[in-house]
C-alpha positions in Angstrom: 16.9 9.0 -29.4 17.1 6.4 -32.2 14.4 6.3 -34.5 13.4 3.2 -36.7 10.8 2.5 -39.7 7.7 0.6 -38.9 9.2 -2.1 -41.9 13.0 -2.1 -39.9 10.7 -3.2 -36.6 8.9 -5.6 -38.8 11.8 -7.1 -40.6 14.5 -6.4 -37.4 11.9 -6.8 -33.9 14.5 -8.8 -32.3 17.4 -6.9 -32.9 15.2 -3.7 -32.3 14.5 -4.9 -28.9 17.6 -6.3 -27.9 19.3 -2.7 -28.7 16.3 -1.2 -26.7 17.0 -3.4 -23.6 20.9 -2.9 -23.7 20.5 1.0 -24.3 17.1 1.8 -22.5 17.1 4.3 -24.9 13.7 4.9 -26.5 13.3 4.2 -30.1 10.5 6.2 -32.2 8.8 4.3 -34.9 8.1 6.0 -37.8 5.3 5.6 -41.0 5.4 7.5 -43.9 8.1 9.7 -41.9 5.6 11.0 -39.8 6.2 9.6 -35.7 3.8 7.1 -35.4 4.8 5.2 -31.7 7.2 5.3 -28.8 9.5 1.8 -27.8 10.3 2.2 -24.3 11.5 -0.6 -22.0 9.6 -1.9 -19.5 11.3 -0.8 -16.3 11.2 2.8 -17.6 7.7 2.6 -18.4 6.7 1.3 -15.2 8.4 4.1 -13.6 6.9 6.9 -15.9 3.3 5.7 -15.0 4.3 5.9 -11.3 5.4 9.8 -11.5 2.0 10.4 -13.6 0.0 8.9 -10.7 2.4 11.1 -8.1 2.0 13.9 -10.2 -2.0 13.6 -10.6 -2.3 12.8 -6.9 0.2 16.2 -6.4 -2.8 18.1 -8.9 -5.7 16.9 -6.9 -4.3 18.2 -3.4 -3.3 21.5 -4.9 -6.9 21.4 -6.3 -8.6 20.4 -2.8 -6.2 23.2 -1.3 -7.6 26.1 -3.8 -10.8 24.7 -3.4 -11.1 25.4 0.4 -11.5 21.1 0.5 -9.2 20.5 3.4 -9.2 19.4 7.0 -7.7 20.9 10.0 -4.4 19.2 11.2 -6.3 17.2 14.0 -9.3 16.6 11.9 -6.8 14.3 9.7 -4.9 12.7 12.7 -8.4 12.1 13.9 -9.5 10.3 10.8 -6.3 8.5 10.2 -6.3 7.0 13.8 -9.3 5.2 13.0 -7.4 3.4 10.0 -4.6 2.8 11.8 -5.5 1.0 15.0 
């Protein structure tokens, strides 16, 4: 992972980005030498925030599951047939 001041992305965004884009490599920005913020590229991102979402929606079905909050097979195809006539 290459990491970068906060000045060098000040003084260098362009370049910064350019190398980001061509790499897709995230860059960490740091202040003070402390990690301060994450470059990523876009497409990357994008995908990230779907696996969260698949992930979360994974958590709340193992939740409903331990929870006893289910439905029997033909109580879903029931309820599903209604949406998809």
């Amino acid at each position: 992972m290459k990491v970068e001041l906060v000045t060098n992305l000040k003084r260098q965004a362009t370049r910064i980005l350019a190398d980001l884009h061509e790499s897709k490599e995230p860059v960490l920005i740091t202040e003070h030498g402390m990690p301060s913020a994450y470059l990523v590229d876009v497409d990357d991102y994008q995908f990230m925030q779907k696996r969260l979402a698949l992930l979360d929606a994974l958590a709340r079905g193992e939740r409903a599951v331990i929870e006893g909050d289910t439905v029997s097979h033909e109580q879903a195809k029931e309820r599903l047939g209604k949406w998809l006539k």
